[in-house]
N, C-alpha and C positions, 0 to 999 in steps of 0.2 A: 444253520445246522439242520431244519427242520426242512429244509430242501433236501441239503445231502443223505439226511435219512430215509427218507421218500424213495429218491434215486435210487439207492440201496436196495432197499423193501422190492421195490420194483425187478431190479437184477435179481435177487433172492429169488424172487416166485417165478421168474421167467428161467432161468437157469435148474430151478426145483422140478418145476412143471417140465420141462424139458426129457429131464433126466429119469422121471416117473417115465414118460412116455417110453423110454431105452426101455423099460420092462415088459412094454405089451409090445413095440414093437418088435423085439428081438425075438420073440418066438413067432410073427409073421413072413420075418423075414429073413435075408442073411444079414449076417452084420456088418460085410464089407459093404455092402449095396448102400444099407442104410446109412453109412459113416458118410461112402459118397455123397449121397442124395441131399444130407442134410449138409453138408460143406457145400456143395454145389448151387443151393439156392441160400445158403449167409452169404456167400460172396455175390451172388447174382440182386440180392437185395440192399449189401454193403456198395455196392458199383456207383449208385449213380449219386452217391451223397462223398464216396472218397476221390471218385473222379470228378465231381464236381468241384468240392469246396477243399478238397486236396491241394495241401502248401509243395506240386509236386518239383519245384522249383527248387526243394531244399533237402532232397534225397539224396544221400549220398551212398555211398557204393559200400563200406561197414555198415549201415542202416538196410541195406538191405539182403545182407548177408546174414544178419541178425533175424531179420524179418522172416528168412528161409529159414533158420534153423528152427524157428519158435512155431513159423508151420508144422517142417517135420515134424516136431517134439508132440506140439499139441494131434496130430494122427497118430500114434504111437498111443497118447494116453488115452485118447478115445478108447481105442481097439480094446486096453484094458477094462474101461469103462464098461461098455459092450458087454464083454466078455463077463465081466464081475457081475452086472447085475443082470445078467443070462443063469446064473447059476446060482449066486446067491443070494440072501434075505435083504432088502433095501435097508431093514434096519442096522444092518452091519457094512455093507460097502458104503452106504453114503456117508458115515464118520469118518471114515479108513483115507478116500478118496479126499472129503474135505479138509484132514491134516493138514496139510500141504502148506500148510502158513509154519509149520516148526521145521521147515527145510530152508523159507525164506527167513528165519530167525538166524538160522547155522550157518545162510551165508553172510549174513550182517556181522555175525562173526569172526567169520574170517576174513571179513574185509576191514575189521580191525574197528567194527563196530562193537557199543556196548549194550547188555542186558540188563533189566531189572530181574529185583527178587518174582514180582507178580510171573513174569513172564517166562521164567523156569518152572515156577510151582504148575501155571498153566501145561506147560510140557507135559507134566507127569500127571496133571489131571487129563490131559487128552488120552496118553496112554492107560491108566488107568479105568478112564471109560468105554474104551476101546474092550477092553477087557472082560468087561464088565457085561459089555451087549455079547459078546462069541461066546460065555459060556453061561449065559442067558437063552442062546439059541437051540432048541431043543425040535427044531421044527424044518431041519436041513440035513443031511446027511454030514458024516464028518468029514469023508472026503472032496466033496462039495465045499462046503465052510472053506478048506483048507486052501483049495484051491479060487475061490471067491477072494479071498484076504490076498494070496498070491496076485490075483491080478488088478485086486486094486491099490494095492501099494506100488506097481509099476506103473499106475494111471496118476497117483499121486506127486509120483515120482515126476511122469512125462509134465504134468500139467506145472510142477511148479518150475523145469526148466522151461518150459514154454511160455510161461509168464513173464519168468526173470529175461529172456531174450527179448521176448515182446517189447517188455519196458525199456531196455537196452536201446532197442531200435526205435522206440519213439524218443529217447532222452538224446540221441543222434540226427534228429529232424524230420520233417514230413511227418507227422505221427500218423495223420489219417491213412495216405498213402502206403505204409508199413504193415498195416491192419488189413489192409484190401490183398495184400504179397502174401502175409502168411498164410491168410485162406486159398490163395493158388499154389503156393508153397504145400498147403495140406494135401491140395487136391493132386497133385504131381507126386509125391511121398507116397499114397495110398495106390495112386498107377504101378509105379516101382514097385510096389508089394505086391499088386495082383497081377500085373500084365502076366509075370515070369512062372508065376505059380497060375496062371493061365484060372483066376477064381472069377466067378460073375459078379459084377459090379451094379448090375441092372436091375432094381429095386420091381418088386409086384405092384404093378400098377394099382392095384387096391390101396396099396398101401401109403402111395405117392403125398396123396393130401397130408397124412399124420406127416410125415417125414418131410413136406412143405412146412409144415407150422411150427415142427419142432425148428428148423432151418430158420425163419422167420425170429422164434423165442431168443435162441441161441445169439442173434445178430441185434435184436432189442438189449438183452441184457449187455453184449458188448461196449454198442455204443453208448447207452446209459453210465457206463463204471465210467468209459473215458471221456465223455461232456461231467460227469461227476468231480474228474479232476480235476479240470476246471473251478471248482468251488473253493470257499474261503475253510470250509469245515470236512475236506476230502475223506479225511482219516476214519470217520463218519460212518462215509458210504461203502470203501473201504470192507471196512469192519462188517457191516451189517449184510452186506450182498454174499462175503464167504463163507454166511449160513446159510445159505442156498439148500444143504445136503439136510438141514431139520424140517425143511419145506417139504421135499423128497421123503421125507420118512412119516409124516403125518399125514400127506397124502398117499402112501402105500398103505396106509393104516385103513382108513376112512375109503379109498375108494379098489385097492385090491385086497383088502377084507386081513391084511399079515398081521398073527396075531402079534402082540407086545406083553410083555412081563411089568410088573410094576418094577422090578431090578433091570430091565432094557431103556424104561423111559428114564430113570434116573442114569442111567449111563451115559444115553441119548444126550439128557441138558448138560451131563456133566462136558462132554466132548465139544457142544458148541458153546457154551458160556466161557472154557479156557479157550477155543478159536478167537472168539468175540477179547479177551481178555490180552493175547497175544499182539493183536493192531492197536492197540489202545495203550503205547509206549509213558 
């Protein structure tokens, strides 16, 4: 257990730290640039451990159609990602965006899965706290707000079919090799966006190292959650790494100075303790 917590912690701060970064960099740069740049070196860093020790013997053609959709999806949610914490307060999109475990709740549902009472009540404590931080926020404009909430609930959206695909296509074989696809998957998706819309993709060299280390973070955290499944206490790591977004909101606190309400920070726990509360079946 005390493994897969680690594991966890680990993802958490590397996915948090990550995602902090989208706030200084997106006023450096464009956002498609940066979405590239940082796709472009996870998978140039994923290469030589999924080409190496990649079961690619046991790919199959559904696995990797999965694997392309779960790229798309996951380009798609970035853009909102981006976009959201471009505009508005970390302490409001990073709960928004980390939801995303009560969509994988609704499909266990309708797969004829079942729920506990905890796991409902957690529901409405996420929205609840959700609530709680936007009219806490007295320090963004309203239309801003509005549109922040707007695009990260389409990033919440992107990310959890992106995950549920992911897993799909690792639960179909080759996992590693599946993982190394989406990220080319991604990086092909974001082309199709911008070739046609003729947008620059070319990140400011300034900027290149941040947007190397965020690429670097992003591809630690990944591989960590899935050597994590590997473990006898997964559910664990799981749990612990989809607070990634309370990482993200205490370091906007502490190092870009965004004030907090004593009613934002109580929102704040309220929203990751029912996330935390949700994987914990």
């Amino acid at each position: 257990m005390i493994i897969s917590l680690t594991l966890g912690t680990l993802a958490a701060l590397c996915w948090g730290t990550h995602d902090i970064c989208i706030r200084y960099i997106s006023q450096k740069t464009g956002i498609f640039s940066a979405i590239f740049t940082v796709l472009t070196f996870g998978a140039i860093i994923l290469a030589p451990v999924c080409l190496y020790f990649g079961n690619w013997q046991d790919l199959t053609g559904p696995a990797i159609w999965h694997s392309g959709i779960s790229g798309a999806l996951f380009t798609l949610a970035s853009i909102g990602l981006y976009k959201a914490f471009a505009i508005g307060p970390v302490s409001l999109v990073a709960p928004i965006v980390g939801s995303y475990p009560i969509m994988s709740m609704g499909l266990a549902i309708w797969n004829g899965g079942s729920i506990t009472l905890i796991q409902i009540m957690s529901v409405f404590g996420i929205l609840l706290g959700i609530t709680i931080i936007a009219h806490g926020d007295n320090h963004s404009s309203t239309q801003n707000r509005k549109y922040a909430i707007v695009w990260a609930v389409s990033s919440a959206v992107g990310f959890f079919g992106s995950f549920a695909f992911g897993q799909a296509a690792a639960g179909l074989g080759a996992e590693l090799p599946v993982i190394w696809l989406a990220r080319i998957a991604g990086i092909v998706a974001l082309l199709f966006i911008t070739v046609p819309l003729r947008l620059d993709i070319l990140p400011n060299l300034r900027q290149v190292p941040t947007l190397a280390v965020m690429g670097l973070l992003d591809a630690i955290a990944l591989a960590v959650v899935i050597y994590a499944g590997t473990q006898e206490f997964a559910v664990f790591a799981t749990v612990t790494a989809s607070t990634f977004g309370l990482v993200t909101v205490v370091l906007a606190w502490v190092f870009l100075k965004e004030k907090m309400s004593p009613k934002q920070w109580l929102g704040v726990t309220l929203v990751f303790t029912a996330i935390g509360l949700i994987g914990l079946k």
